[in-house]
Phi, psi and omega in degrees: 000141188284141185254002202233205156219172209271095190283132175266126166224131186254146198254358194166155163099358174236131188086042203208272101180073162147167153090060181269155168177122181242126195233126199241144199225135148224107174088220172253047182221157188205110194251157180243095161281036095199174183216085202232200179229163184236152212245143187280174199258147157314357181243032151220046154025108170064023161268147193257314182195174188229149179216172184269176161285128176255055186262338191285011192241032183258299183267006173238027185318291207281023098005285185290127164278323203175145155297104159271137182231116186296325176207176153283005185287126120047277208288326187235350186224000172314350207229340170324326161252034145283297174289000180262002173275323198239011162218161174238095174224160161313152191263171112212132195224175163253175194307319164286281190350314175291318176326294220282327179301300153305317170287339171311293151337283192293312189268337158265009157088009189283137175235141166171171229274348208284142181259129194240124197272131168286119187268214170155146158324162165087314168301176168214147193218134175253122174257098160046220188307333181278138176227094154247151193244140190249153181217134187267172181254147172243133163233209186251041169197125174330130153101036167258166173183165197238173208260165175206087213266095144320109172234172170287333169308330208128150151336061175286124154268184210173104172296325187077167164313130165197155119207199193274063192253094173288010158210082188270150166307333171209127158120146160272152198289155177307109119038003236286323168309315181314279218296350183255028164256345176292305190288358166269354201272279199178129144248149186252323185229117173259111171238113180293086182334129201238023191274349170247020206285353186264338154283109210285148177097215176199138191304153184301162170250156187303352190282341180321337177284330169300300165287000139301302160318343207251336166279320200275000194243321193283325169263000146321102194277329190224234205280153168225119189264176172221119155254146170186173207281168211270322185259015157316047184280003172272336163322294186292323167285350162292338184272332152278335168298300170291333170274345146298323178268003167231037156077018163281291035262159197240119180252109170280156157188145184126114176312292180270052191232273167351285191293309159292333176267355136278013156271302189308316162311305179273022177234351161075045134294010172211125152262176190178143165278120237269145189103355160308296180275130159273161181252156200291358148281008155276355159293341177276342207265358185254155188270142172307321175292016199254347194225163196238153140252137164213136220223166175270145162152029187291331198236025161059037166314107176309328154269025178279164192286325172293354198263292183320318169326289207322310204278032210009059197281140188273345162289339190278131220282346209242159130211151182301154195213144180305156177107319138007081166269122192252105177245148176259124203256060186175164176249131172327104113030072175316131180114346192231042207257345227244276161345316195259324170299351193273315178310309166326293189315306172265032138255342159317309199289359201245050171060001186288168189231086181292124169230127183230219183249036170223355155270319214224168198250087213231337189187122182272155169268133171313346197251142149339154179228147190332305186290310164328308200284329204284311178301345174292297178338284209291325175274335169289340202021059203273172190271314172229140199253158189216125172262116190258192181039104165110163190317175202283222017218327180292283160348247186354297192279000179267342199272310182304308185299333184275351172289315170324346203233024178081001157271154200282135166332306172273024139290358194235137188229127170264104215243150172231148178325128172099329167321157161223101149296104192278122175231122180239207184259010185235336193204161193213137172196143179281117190273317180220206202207123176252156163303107172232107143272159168259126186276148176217211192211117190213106206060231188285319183302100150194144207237181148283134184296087182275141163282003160254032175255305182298317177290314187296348159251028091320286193307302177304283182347338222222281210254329185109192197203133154246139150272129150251116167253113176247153169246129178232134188315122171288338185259328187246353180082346203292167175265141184317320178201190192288163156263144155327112168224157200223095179274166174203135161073038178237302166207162187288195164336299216278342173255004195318287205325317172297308168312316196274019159257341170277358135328279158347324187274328187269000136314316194275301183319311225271345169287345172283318190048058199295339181264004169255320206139179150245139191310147179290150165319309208271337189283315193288328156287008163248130199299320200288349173268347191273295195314292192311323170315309171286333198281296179351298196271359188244343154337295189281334183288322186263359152321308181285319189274334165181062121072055167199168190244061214284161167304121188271113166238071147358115191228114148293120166227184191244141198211122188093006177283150167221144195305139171269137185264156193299149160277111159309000000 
């Protein structure tokens, strides 16, 4: 008989699209489902990424068996190296997955103890109380798989990132015997990719793509570039694939395009013939109709090699020239549909003949779509179900579809970060709530995400920034001079001069305080009355003159002390 009950606690990734990480508790075993990141919103200035909070896994270090990792994507293995500086437990991942993980690793400079263990479908591994079997999925990047969790409770599945694609381009087709022998055996838990649960049918499969690329490279008169994501490696191989039947040459160009698909080569997810990839001083020596370039920047990343084209940057090895055909082989990121229209636009403006996916079928999505999602439900049959990956609004319509599809309403839990589900084997209820803060990364710097960090890079952004420096006579308290103000990011040139002297004056009154009277001498040496004093009165002074509120930083300094000499 089971002594414990079975805890869910998801640490990111629900009510989110990125930061996945899940954490399943039994006893004094605690297993890890992927550890990945999220890329920040305009309303966070000078952040790089979000990564999640482990502190409930901080403090339960003797605990952790292990990281398990469903793919490679960002998003599910992104955050590994940050957290692998502050817990050291064993990876298992499969082989690209693993790959991808040492360049993550390699590209943030991370060294450590952790050992990172090689899966495959089909195997199995024991973490303490947990026997897990990994199966594979089809998604948009090799080498996925979803989990099948042994506990003394019953069964948990893990879907993993999937969908249902019978003729994928790389990777094996879903398992459909594994999974409808679990559901006549028993599953106590199913938790279910939910990012497309708002999309009615089922998603396309990746070869659909293929005869698009295959057209749009054949009725191309001159150069055709492709952007996609860099680890889309059945994308890039259709893309070697149409430039061998239509007499092309293939031009990489994008630092992480480069690297992984000189990992996929030598691990053999990408074939290619040899003389097929060219190196980019060899681009000028080809008729444009002989070459494809591919390239990184499908989600209009500002320093990627397509943004650069767009933005006709003089480092870039490539620039658009009319004529040109550019397709973008990928779909926005939310949050990043802004980002990507403006590289559409100007590459339109510089004569290119831009194809993205709403002219052309250029690009499937990775995720179930409703009738998928329905066929997981139905063969697995679990008794109580979790919609994991993606906004609560994703969430929310996968908890509708699987009561449609007969579990019972208190059996389905729409769980937010941080929760903790207690599951026993007849009944399930969320008992508490851990700490998730937002973590974040910002350069070398990562922290909690504070709101006066935040606000205060709003406000410059927005509104700018002053320095006042006054100075007071160290011997007499007096102020030395007039004070000094230095703006930035505030009003152009031609009024800067005018704002900063009538500044100066409304500096100088309130330090004077002509309408009380005048300030004591002793007053003016102490910094916290001078700073209120100055932000107050110049707050409101630039309020009234042009309606804005920039950040004020005061500098005191003392002038004219002169040093004493030691006594014998």
């Amino acid at each position: 008989m089971p002594t414990h009950k079975l805890r869910v606690i998801p640490l990111g990734g629900l009510g989110e699209i990125g930061k996945n990480m899940m954490a399943l508790e039994y006893g004094n075993d605690i297993v890890v489902i992927d550890a990945g990141l999220m890329f920040p919103s305009e309303e966070m200035p000078g952040v790089d990424l979000l990564i999640p909070d482990i502190s409930y896994l901080l403090v339960r270090q003797q605990k952790l068996r292990g990281i398990v990792i469903t793919h490679g994507h960002e998003d599910h293995i992104g955050a590994l190296p940050y957290i692998l500086s502050r817990l050291s437990l064993p990876i298992y991942a499969t082989k690209f997955t693993r790959e991808l993980i040492l360049l993550e690793l390699k590209q943030r400079g991370v060294k450590t103890d952790a050992k990172l263990n090689l899966v495959s479908p089909g195997s199995r591994i024991t973490l303490g109380n947990f026997t897990i079997e990994f199966f594979p999925v089809c998604h948009s990047i090799p080498d996925c798989v979803g989990l099948i969790i042994h506990t003394p409770l019953g069964i948990v599945v893990h879907s993993g990132d999937f969908k249902i694609d019978y003729t994928p381009v790389i990777s094996e087709p879903t398992n459909f015997n594994q999974l409808a022998s679990l559901g006549a055996k028993g599953v106590l838990l199913l938790l279910s990719d939910s990012t497309y649960a708002e999309l009615p049918g089922y998603t396309l499969s990746e070869r659909v793509v293929r005869d698009t690329l295959d057209r749009i490279v054949s009725e191309a008169k001159g150069r055709v570039i492709v952007t996609t994501f860099a680890s889309l490696i059945s994308r890039v191989q259709q893309v070697f694939d149409v430039a061998v039947k239509h007499g092309r040459r293939v031009f990489i160009i994008g630092r992480s395009m480069k690297e992984i698909v000189s990992m996929a080569l030598k691990t053999g997810y990408l074939t290619a013939p040899p003389g097929i990839i060219c190196r980019l001083d060899e681009l000028k020596t080809l008729p444009h109709n002989r070459v494809i370039v591919l390239s990184t920047g499908s989600q209009g990343e500002p320093t990627s090699a397509l943004v650069r084209m767009a933005n006709r940057d003089p480092s870039s090895r490539v620039q658009i020239i009319p004529g040109d055909t550019v397709v973008i082989s990928a779909t926005p990121i939310p949050g990043n549909e802004m980002l990507v229209s403006k590289t559409t636009d100007s590459l339109f403006r510089q004569g290119a003949n831009v194809i993205y996916d709403k002219l052309a079928q250029v690009h499937v999505h990775g995720h179930g779509s409703q009738e998928e999602l329905k066929l997981l439900i139905n063969l697995v049959k679990p008794k109580f179900f979790v919609p994991v990956h993606g906004e609560y609004r994703h969430l929310s319509l996968h908890a509708s579809l699987a009561q449609s599809m007969g579990i019972p309403k208190d059996n389905i839990f729409v769980l937010e970060n941080g929760d903790v589900l207690e599951l026993g084997q007849d009944s399930g209820k969320v008992v508490d709530r851990t700490r998730v803060g937002v973590i974040y990364v910002s350069g070398l710097i990562t922290g909690e995400l504070n709101g006066v960090v935040l606000r205060d890079r709003k406000l410059l952004s927005r509104d700018g920034v002053v320095v006042v420096t006054i100075a007071i006579d160290a011997e007499s308290g007096k102020l030395a001079e007039r004070p000094r103000i230095i703006t930035r990011g505030l009003v152009d040139a031609g009024e800067e001069q005018t704002l900063i002297e009538k500044g100066r004056d409304v500096v100088l009154a309130a330090l004077e305080n002509r309408k009380e009277g005048f300030i004591p001498r002793r007053r003016l040496s102490e910094p916290s009355f001078v700073d209120a004093k100055v932000k107050d009165s110049l707050s409101s002074f630039f309020y009234k003159r042009i309606h804005r509120r920039p950040v004020i930083i005061p500098v005191v300094v003392e002038v004219g002390k002169t040093q004493r000499k030691p006594t014998s």
